[in-house]
N, C-alpha and C positions, 0 to 999 in steps of 0.2 A: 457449234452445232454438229451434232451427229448426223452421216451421211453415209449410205449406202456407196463405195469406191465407184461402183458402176453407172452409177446416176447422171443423167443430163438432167440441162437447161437449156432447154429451145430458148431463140431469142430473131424475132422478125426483124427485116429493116436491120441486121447488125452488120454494115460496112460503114457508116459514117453515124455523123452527130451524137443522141443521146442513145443508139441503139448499139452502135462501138465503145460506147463509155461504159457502158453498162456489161456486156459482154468482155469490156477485160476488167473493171472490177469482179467482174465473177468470177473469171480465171483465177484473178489474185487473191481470190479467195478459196480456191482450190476447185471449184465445180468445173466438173466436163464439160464441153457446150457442144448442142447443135445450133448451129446458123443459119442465117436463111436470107437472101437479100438478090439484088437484079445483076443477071450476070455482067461482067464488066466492071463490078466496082471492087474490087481488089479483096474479095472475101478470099480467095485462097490464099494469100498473101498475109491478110491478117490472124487467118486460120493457122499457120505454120508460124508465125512468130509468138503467138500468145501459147502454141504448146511449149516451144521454146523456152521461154519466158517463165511461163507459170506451171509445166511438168503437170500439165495438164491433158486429155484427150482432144483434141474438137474435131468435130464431122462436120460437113457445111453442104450447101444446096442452093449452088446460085438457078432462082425461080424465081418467076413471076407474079406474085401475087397479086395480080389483078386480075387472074386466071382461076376460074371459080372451084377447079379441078384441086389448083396450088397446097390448101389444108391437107386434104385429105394425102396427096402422095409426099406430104411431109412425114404425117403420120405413119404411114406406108414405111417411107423412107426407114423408120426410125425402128420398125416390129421387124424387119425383112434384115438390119445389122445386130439386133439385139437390145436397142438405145432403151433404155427404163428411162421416163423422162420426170423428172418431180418438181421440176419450173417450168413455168410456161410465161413469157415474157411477148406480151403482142405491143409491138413500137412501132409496127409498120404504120405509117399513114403519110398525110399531105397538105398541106394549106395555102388556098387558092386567097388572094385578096379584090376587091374590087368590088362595084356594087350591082345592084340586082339588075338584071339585065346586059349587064356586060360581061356575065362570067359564057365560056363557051360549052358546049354542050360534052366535049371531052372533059374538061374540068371538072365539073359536076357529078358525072358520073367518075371521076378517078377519083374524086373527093368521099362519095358517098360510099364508095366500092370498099378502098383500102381504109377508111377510118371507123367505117360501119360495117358491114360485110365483111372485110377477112375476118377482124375483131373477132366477130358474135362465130363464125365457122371456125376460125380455130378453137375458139374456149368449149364450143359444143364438140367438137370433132376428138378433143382432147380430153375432155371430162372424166372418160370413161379410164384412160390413161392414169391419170391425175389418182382418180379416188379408188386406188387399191389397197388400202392400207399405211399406218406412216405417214411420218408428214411430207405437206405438198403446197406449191404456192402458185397462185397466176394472179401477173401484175400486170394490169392496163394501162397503157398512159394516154391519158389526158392533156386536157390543158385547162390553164386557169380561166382561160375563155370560154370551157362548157358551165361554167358559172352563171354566165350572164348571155346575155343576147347582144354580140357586137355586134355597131352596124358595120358594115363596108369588110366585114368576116364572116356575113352573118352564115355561110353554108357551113366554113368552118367550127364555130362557133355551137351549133347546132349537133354538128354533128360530135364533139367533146361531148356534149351536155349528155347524148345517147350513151358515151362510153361509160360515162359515171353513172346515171342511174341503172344502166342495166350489169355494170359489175357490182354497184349493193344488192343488186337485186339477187345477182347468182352468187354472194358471199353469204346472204341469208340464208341459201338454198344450202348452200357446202356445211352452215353452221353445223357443227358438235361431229362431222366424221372426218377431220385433220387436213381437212385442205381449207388454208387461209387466201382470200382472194382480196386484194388491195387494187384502187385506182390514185395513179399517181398526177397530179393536176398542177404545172410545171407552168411557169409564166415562161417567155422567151428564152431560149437554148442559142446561144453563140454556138452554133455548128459550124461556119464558117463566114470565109470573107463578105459575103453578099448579103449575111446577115446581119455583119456589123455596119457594115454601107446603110442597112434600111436600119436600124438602130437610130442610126445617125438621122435619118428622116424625121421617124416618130417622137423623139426628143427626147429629154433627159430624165424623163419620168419613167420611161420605157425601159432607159437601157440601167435605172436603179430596180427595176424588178424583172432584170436577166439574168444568167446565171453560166455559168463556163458549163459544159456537159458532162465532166469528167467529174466534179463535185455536188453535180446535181444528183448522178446515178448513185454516188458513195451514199445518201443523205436517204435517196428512193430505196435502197438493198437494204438500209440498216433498218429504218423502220419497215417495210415489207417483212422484215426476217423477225420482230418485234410483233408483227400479226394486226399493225393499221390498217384500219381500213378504207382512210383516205391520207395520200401524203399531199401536203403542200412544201416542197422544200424552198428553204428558207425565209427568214425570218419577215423580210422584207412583202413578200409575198401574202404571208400567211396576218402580217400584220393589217395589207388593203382587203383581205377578204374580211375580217372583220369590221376593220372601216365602211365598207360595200355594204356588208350586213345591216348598217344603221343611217347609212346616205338616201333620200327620198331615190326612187328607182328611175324616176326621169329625171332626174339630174347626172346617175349614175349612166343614161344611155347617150346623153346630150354631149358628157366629158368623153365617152367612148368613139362616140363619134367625127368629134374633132380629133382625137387624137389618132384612127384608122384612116381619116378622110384621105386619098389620094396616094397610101401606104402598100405597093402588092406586094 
């Protein structure tokens, strides 16, 4: 792929999980990155090994994204060093478990905020970025739960199902002037130990459609870069959303529900 030497990739949420996986597959693909994630989690740290490593540029911005300000002084951030940015990677988000009425009123709104709202303000805030000419990409991730209506996930859940229809929606919109916009719709991400702890919970059906993080981003970049415009990575995955597709829908909510029940 031809690239401008000076070019970024913004990338939210990139200190840990599928949004560090994906930010040093991109290194190692040679793209400069901006980062962006909550101060304290080691982004300068991983900011300075991945130039290292991959003789790449990266600028970084430990911020808040749950601060409705956060979009816009990224963008700022980014006009005011000179960053041309021609990815746009939104991974920031959250997922609260538990069922209706037991979620607390911080959750809710940190759920809604960072998986709907940064979302939709950065891709707007960025747009204009984005479509100068040249190719361009912004990839949203998902999850394979905006598929369907989980119970005992269900704000989470809801809130995916937002990411995906409204990034077809602004991929129709981008169609035929070179910015490809993909959602990426990822069953469970082993980001760490507490995940595999709850893995362990949900049972053995769960943890055949998880995926290490590092292999899930390589799968989400290649087709992103290919110009999909939904990824499901892996086989396994992509196999139950077809199955789903053809299973009665209350049946489909009944297995979900056993399988979320009493899972935060």
């Amino acid at each position: 792929m031809n690239r401008k030497p000076e070019n970024f990739a913004v990338v939210t949420g990139a200190s840990q999980g599928l949004g560090r996986a994906l930010a040093e597959e991109l290194a190692g693909r040679g793209h400069n990155l901006l980062l962006a994630a909550l101060p304290g989690t080691g982004l300068p740290e991983l900011s300075v090994s991945l130039e290292v490593q991959h003789n790449v540029v990266v600028k970084y911005m430990e911020i808040d994204l749950m601060r409705q300000e956060a979009p816009r002084e990224i963008l700022e951030f980014a006009v005011k060093n000179g960053i041309a940015i021609d990815i746009l990677v939104n991974n920031v988000g959250i997922g609260h478990g538990g069922g209706i009425g037991e979620y607390s009123e911080a959750a809710i709104e940190e759920s809604v905020f960072l998986n709907i709202r940064c979302t939709t303000l950065m891709t707007n805030i960025f747009a204009g970025e984005l479509d100068r000419g040249g190719k361009a990409y912004i990839l949203n991730i998902g999850s394979f739960g905006g598929f369907l209506p989980v119970p005992y996930k269900s704000i989470y859940s809801a809130t995916k199902s937002y990411i995906y229809h409204f990034t077809l929606a602004v991929r129709e919109e981008f169609r035929g002037n070179g910015v490809s916009v993909s959602v990426a719709m990822p069953g469970g991400i082993i980001t760490n130990q507490k995940v595999r702890e709850r893995l362990k919970e949900v049972g053995p059906v769960a943890r055949v459609f998880s995926m290490e993080p590092e292999r899930a981003a390589r799968i989400i970049l290649n087709r992103m870069f290919r110009g999909k415009g939904v990824i499901i990575p892996g086989f396994s995955m992509r196999a139950a959303y077809f199955a789903g597709s053809v299973m009665p829908y209350w049946l489909l909510k009944q297995l979900l529900g056993k399988m979320f029940k009493g899972v935060n």
